[in-house]
N, C-alpha and C positions, 0 to 999 in steps of 0.2 A: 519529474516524470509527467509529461504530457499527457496524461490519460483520462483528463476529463472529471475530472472526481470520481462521484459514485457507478456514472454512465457505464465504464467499462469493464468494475470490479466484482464478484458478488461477492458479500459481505455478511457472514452470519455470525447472527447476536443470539448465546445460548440462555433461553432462557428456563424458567423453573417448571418443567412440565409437567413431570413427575409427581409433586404434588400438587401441581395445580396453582401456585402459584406463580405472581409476573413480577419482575422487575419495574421499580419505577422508576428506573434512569439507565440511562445507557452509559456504562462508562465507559473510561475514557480506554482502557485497553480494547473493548468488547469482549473480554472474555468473564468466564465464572472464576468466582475470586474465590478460590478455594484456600482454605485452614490449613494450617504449614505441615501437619501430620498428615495430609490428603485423605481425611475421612469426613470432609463434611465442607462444605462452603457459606458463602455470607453472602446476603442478597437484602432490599428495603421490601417490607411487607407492610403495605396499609403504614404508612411511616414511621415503622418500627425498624430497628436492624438485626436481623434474625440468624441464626449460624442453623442451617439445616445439616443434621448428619444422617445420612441416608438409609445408613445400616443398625440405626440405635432404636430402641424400643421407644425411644421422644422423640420421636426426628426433627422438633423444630424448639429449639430454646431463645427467647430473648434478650439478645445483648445489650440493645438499649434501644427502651419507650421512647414514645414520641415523644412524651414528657421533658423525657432528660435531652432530648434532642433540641428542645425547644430556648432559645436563648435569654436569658433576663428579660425584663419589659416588653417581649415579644408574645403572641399568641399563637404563632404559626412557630412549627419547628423546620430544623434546615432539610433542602431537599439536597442533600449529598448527587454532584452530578459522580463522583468518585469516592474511594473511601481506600484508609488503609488500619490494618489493625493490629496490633503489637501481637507480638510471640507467646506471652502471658493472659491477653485479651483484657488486660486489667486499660489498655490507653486506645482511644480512636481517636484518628484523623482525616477530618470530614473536608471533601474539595466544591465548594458555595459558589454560588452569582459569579459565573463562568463568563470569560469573555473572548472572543475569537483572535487569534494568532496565525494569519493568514490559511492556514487548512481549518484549525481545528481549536477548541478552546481550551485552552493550554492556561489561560491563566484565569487570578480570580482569589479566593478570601478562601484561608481553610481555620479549619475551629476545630477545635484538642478537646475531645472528654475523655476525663480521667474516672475510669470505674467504680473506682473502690471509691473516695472524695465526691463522686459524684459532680465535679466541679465543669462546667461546658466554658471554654475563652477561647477568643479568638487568637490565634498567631499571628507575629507580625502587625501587632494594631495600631504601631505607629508608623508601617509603611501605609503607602496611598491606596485607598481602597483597590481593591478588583487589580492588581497588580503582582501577586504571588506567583511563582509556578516552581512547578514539580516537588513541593514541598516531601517530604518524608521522614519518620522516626528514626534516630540512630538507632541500630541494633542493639542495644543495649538498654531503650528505651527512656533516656535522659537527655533525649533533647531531640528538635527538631532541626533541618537545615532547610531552606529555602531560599530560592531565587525572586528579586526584586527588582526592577530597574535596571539591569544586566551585573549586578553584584550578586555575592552569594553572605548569607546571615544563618548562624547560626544560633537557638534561641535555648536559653536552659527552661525546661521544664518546671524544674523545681520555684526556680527562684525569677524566671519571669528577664533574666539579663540577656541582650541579644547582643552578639559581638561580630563584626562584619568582618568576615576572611580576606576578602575582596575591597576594592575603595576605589578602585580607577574604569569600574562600569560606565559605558556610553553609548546612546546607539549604532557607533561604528568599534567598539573595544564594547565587546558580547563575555561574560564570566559566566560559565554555569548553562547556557543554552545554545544558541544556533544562529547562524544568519540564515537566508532565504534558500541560498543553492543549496547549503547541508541537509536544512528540514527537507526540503522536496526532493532532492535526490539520492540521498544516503538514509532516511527519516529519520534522524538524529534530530531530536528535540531536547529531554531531558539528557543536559549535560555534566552530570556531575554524581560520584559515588560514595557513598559511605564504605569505609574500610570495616571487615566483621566485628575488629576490636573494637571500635566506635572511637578512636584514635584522631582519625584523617581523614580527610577530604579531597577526591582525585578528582579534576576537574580541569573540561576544553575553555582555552580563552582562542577566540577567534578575532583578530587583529583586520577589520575591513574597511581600516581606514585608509588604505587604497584602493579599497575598490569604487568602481562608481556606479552613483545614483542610475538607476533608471527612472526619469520623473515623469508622475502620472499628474493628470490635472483635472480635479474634484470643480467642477462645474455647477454644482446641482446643491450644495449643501450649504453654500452663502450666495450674497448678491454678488462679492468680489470672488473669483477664484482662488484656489491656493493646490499648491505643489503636494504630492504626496512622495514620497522617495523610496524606494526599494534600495537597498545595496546587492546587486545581480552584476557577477562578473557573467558578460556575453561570451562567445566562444572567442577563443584567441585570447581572452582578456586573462591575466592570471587572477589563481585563485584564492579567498582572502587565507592570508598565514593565522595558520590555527598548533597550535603548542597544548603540550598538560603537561600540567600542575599537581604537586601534592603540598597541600598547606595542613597544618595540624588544627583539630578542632578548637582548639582552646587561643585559637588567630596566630600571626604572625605571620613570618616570609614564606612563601608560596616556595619549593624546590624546583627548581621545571627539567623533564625531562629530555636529554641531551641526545632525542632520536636524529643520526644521519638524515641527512640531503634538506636542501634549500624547502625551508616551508610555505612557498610561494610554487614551488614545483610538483609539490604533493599534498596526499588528504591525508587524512586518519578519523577515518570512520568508524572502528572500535575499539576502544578501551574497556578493561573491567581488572578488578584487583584478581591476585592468587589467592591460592586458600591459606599462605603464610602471612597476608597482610602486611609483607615487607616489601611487594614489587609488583607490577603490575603488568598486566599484557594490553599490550597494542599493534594492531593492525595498520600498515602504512601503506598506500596503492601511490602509484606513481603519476606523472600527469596521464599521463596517457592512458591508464587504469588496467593495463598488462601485464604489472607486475607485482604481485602481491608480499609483504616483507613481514612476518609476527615478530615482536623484539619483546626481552623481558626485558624490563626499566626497572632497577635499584629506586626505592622512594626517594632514597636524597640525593638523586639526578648524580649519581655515581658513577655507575655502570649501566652498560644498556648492550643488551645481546641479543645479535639478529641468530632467532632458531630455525627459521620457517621460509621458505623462500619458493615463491612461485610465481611460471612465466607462462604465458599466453600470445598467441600470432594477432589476437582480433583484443579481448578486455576477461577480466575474471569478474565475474559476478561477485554482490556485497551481499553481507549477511541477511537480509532482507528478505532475499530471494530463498530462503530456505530456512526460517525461523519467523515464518506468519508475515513481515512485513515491520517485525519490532527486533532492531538491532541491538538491545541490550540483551543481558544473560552471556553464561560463558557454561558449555558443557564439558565441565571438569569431572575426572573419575579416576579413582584410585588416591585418594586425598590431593590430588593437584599435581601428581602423576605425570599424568596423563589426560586428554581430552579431545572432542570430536568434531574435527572440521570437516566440509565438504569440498569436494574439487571436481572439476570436467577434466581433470587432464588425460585420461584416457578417452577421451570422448563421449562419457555419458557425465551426468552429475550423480557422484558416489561419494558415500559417507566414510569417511577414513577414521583411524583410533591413530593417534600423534603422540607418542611419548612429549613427558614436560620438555623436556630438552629440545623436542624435535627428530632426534637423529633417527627416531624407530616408527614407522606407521604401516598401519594394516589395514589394507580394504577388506569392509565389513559386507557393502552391498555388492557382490558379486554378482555379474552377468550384462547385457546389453538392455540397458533398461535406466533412465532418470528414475531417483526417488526428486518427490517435488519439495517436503518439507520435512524436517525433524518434527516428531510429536512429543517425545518425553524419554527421558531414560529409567531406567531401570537397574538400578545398579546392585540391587541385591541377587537380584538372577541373572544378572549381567547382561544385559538384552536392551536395546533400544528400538523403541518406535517412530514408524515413519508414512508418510504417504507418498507413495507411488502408483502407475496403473500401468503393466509389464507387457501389456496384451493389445491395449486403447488408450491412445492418448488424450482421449476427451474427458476419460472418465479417471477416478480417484478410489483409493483403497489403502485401510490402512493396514501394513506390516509389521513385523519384529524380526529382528535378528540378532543373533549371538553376536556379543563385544566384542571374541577372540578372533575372528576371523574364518571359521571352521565351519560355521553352517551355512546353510540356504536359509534366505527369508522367506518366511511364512506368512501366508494371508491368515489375517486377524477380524477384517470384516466378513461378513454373510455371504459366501459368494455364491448364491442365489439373488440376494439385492445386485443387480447389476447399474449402476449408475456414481453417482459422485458421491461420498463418505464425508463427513467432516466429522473431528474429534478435537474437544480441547479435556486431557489428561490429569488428574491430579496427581501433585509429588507423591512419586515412589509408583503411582502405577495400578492403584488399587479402583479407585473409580473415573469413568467418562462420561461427559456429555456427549452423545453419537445423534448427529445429525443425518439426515438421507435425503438425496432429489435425484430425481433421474426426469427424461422429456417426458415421463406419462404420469409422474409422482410427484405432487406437491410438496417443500420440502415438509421432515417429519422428525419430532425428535423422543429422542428416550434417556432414558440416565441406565447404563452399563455398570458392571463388574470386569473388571479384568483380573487375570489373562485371559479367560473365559468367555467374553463377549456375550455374558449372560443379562439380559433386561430384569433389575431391581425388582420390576413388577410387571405379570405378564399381560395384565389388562393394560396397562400405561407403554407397551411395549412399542415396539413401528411395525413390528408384522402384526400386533392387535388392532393400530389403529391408520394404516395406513391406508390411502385411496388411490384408487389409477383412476387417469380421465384420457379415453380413446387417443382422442388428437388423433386423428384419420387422416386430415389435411398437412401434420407435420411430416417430416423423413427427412433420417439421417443418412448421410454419403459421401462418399470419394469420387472424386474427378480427376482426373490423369489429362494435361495439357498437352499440347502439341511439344514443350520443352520438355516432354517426360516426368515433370511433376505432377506427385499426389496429394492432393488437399483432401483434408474434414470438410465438409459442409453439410450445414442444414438448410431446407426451404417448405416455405408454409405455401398450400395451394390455396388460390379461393375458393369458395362456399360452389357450390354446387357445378364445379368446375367439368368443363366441356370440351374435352380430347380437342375436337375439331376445330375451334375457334383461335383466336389469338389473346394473349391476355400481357398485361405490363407488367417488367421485371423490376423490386426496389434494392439494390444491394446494400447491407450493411457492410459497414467498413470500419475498421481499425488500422489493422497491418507492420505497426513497428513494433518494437522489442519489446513494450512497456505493459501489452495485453494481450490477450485473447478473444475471439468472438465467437469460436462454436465449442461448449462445452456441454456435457450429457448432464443438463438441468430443466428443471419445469419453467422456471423463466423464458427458454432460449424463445426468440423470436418475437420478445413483447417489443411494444415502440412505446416509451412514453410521450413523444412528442405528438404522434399522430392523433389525432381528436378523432379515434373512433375504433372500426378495426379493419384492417387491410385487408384478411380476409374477405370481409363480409364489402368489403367493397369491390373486391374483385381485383386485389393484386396477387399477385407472388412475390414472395419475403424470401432474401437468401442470403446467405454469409458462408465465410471461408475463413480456414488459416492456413496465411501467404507462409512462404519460408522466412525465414527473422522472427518469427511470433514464438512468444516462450511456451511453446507447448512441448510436451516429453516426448520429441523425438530424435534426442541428442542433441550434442552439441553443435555438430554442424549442421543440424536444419537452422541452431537458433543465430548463430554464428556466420552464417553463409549471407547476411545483410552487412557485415562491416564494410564501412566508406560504402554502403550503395542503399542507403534509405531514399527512397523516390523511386530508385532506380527497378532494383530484385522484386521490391514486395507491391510494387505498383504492378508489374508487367503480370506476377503473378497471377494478382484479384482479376486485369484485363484478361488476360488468356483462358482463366477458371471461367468467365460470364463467355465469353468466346467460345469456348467448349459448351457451354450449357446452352447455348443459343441454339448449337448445332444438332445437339442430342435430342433436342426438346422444341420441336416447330410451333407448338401452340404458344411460345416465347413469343412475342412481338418484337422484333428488330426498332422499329419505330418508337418505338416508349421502351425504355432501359435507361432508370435514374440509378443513381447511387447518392449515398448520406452519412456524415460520418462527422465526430464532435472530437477537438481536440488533433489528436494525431492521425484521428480517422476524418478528421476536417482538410488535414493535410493532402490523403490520398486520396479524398472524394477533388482535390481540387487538379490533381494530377491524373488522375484516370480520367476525368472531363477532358485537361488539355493536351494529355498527351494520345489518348485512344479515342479521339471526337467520331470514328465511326463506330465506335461503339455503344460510349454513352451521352446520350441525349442529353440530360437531365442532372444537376448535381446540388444538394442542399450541403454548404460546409461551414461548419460552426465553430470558430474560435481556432479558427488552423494558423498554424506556423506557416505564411508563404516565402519568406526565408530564412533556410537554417544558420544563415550566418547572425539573425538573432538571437535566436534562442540559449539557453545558459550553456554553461561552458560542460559542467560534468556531465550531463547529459548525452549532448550533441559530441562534444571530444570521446568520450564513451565509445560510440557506435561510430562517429565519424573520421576519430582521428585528428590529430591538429591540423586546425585550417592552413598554417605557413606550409604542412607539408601537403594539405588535402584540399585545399582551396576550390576546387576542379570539382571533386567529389560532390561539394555540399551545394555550389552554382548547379550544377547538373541533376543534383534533388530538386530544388526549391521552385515548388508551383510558379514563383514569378518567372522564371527562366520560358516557362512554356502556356503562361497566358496566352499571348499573341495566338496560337492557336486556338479558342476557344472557340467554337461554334455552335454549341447548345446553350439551354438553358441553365443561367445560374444565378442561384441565393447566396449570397455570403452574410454570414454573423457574427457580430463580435461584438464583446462587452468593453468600453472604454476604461472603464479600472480593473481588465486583469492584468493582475502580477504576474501572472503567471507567461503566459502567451502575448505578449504585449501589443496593446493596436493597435503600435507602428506598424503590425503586419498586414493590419488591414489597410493604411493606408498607401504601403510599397505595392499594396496587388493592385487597388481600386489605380492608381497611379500608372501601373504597367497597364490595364485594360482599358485606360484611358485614351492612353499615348496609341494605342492601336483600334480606336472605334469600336471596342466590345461591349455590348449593350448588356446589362447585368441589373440582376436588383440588390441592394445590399440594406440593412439594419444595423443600425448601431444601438446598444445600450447604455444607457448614459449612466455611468460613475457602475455598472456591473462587473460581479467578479468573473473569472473561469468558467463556472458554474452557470452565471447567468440564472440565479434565482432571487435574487435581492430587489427588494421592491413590490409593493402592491399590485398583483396581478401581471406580476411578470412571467410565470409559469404560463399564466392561459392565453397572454399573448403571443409566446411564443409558439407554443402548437395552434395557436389560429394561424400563424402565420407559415408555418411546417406544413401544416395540412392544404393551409389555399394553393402556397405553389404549387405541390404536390399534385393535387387534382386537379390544375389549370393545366401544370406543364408536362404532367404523364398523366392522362387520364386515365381513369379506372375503369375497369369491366371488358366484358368479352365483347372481341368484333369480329 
């Protein structure tokens, strides 16, 4: 998912308001690790590990001192960048000296203390440092299992024996985790499950030793060069064969499960056991990711029954998209019954009840209206939570509605707070952390009670302690184009702005499937790149969402881009500034830039070449200029396979309409991203070559996606955002 990292997501990390205390680490979920009863959670305090329970006459007990946290021969105790902690609270498992795994740091040293013994060791201490991941407790509490060098080990607690499930780990034969296309586009990371009995071990082998290297070339970190390799099937490329396993904890033959169709032709992006521990469920999408298949799998690759079957004209969205962005868990109900998946097939995204079997399902969210995410179930009042906004699709609300199919959802947040909601739930439904931001409200948080939506404490409340701030120069709006589309948009005016005069427009951009840019937050409209403020310089700031953008307005707004990214969501953003030019004469026709990172690099380079009377000006950073790079689930996704869309994805791709370019342009790109690779930079700089377009470009040398790596590499780059910027659309009134 092209999206640039942090640039296009907002990302909130719930921290400990209530009483006042902070987190010293972010972990690696970003959520509150709440206590398996949901009456209280665990959070590092001053480097202690403390279980707060909200509602108790103590509310903060110490699980364990720093002390004990502290290692033999060491002075300093471990800073847990994660933690997990048994059912009994009698065993923690602490995750140490974290080390990055192309997004995120994923792996690294975890260390076992045991409570009652008092005893701190490290796990795994004869694999190679800093090389662990996803370690976790058996349910049972007698052992741990982890991933190593792409093998899986499982380690007994007691007696210190670690027995490897796995032996044929290699960086092209993955046990236990992911190759590059599954983590970024399915977020499939942690590959591998504990069954409840503490039995067996279910787990993806990904077979990429067909696919091929994309090699990158590290320049900068010896005198000689050397190769760095990606294993990135492109589009057209197949995808690497990926199978699961159920091997028994105690080692031995792996069973693997006997799912229909060529596994070079498909994914399976979820797996997770049933509540009988004898079979498991998995999720199969096809290449072309239209047709969705749930199969129960017998453990010892027995039997395997497709229950679940669904088809789509454009692609079916992955768990992802409606469980925060972390594709594990399974919402099961009624002992494994039954459980609750989501579907657009009527054309909104509604929440369904699916008998086990499949053959029985009930829509639960009735009406025209996306819910955006599941929040938590509720099984004893049979009721699940969700976020939706029925009214505004910018903004966010959380609901509940009855399991059975019988009621109306009900708003659950303040519907006086009008703006964006966030909630993360403790099991069963008893307490929340409730976040709040709207464009005039800084975000704000509180610790709730549910079902009640009552604040724990009403001095620590958000209606006690929240603040508005004018923003006079923001405003929110619709604009209806000449093609009869209606777009959100926001735009910031400058500082002491003068009806009469002319002033320069900067448009923010994104525009494909993968985000959004105008949502109702206090954020909306900052630029971290610009070295200053637009405002007060004397621009106009403005953003849209094109049709293709995931916002709650059905399916086929979001849907109405397949086989035509370049195409729909370009012409869009042109016709919306096109309208606003028209509306709005103290717009300056003459200075009208646009900017955009990623996939909004993409459309900043297509709205320059394909609408040059419109936009003058274009800064694009780290863009795809052809989709026939970019990864295959992705791009096949929205695009369609090339053998049959070939047409489609030439007809997107900024190179296609270089040659036209007539304005001003910046291009940027980091030469070590993985991600967007810089072959793209040099198929564009190549096409603008071949046709005399004078351009300025940047390279970063050995930078990732991100383009944050390196010694003042942040402030070089908004010095250099900012110079063009005011060379090539000058600021202020004229």
């Amino acid at each position: 998912m092209r999206s640039g990292g942090a640039l296009f997501r907002i990302v909130i990390l719930f921290g400990v308001l209530f009483f006042t205390f902070s987190s010293e680490a972010q972990y690696r979920s970003g959520k509150v690790k709440w206590s398996g009863d949901g009456t209280g959670f665990y959070e590092m305090q001053d480097q202690n590990l403390v279980r707060v329970n909200p509602l108790s006459a103590q509310p903060v007990t110490i699980i364990a001192s720093r002390d004990r946290l502290t290692p033999g021969g060491s002075r300093q105790p471990l800073a847990p960048a994660d933690f997990e902690i048994s059912k009994e609270e009698d065993l923690i498992l602490l995750f140490t000296n974290t080390a990055r795994v192309w997004r995120y740091n994923t792996k690294g040293d975890y260390w076992l203390l045991n409570r009652k013994s008092g005893e701190l060791k490290q796990v795994g201490k004869k694999q190679p440092p800093q090389s662990l991941m996803f370690a976790k407790l058996s349910p049972d509490g007698k052992k741990v299992a982890y991933v190593s060098r792409q093998n899986i080990y499982v380690e007994d607690i007691a007696s210190g024996k670690t027995t490897a499930l796995t032996t044929d780990g290699t960086r092209r034969m993955i046990n236990g985790t992911f190759d590059w296309v599954y983590e970024e586009e399915f977020g499939c990371r942690d590959g591998f499950r504990w069954s409840g009995d503490s039995k067996h071990i279910a787990y993806w082998q990904v077979d990429a030793r067909n696919t091929r290297d994309y090699l990158m070339l590290n320049t900068t970190d010896s005198i000689y060069s050397f190769v760095v390799p990606v294993e990135y099937p492109k589009v057209g490329q197949s995808p690497s064969s990926v199978r699961i396993g159920v091997v028994s904890a105690e080692g031995g033959n792996t069973a693997w499960m006997k799912i229909p169709g060529d596994p070079e032709a498909h994914y399976l992006p979820r797996m997770e056991w049933t509540i009988n521990d004898q079979s498991l469920i998995v999720q199969q999408l096809n290449r072309k990711q239209n047709e969705s298949r749930l199969y129960v799998c017998d453990i010892t690759g027995a039997e395997v029954k497709n229950i679940y079957t669904e088809k789509d004209k454009a692609w079916i969205d992955i768990k992802s998209r409606w469980n925060n962005d972390d594709p594990r868990g399974w919402e099961w109900l009624n002992k494994g019954n039954a459980f609750l998946w989501v579907s657009e097939k009527d054309g909104w995204r509604h929440i369904y009840r699916v008998s086990g079997d499949g053959k029985k399902e009930t829509l639960l969210t009735r009406g025209n209206f996306d819910i955006e995410t599941i929040s938590a179930v509720d099984e004893k009042n049979n009721e699940v939570y969700f976020i939706a906004s029925p009214d505004n699709a910018i903004q966010r609300y959380l609901y509940r509605v009855k399991m059975d199919g019988k009621g109306k959802p009900e708003l659950v947040s303040p519907k006086e707070l009008k703006g964006t909601h966030r909630y993360d739930i403790s099991p069963g439904g008893k307490l929340a952390s409730h976040s709040f931001t709207s464009r005039y409200t800084p975000p704000v948080r509180e610790w709730i009670k549910l079902p009640e939506h009552a604040a724990l404490q009403k001095d620590q409340s958000i209606a006690a302690r929240m603040q508005k701030s004018e923003r006079k120069n923001l405003e929110f709006f619709t604009i209806t184009t000449d093609d009869n589309v209606t777009m959100d948009g926001w735009i910031i005016a400058p500082e002491n702005f003068d009806s009469s005069k002319k002033y320069p427009v900067l448009l923010y951009v994104y525009g494909e499937p993968a985000a959004t840019t105008v949502e109702d937050v206090f954020s909306v409209g900052n630029n971290r790149l610009f070295d200053g403020d637009l405002a007060a310089k004397g621009y106009f700031y403005v953003s849209f969402n094109n049709r293709g953008t995931p916002t709650l307005k059905g399916a086929a707004w979001r849907k109405v881009i397949y086989r035509d990214i370049g195409g729909i969501n370009i012409r869009d953003q042109a016709m919306a500034v096109k309208k606003l030019l028209e509306l709005r004469p103290y717009l300056d026709t003459a200075r009208v830039a646009s900017w955009g990172w990623s996939g909004g690099g993409s459309s900043t380079l297509n709205l320059l070449f394909q609408y040059p009377d419109i936009f003058k000006t274009g800064i694009a950073i780290a863009a795809v200029a052809s989709q026939l790079t970019y990864d295959n689930i992705y791009q096949e996704r929205y695009m369609g396979p090339p053998l049959e869309t070939k047409e489609d994805y030439i007809r997107g791709s900024p190179v296609t309409h270089a040659k036209n370019l007539r304005g001003n342009l910046l291009y940027i790109h980091g030469t070590g991203d993985d991600n967007v690779h810089y072959q793209n930079a040099e198929l564009l700089l190549n096409e603008l070559i071949k046709y005399n377009k004078q351009f300025q470009f940047m390279a970063y040398p050995n930078r990732s996606h991100g383009i944050f790596e390196g010694e003042g590499t942040t402030q070089h780059l908004r010095t250099l955002f900012t110079d063009f910027l005011l060379k090539y659309c000058p600021p202020g009134a004229r």
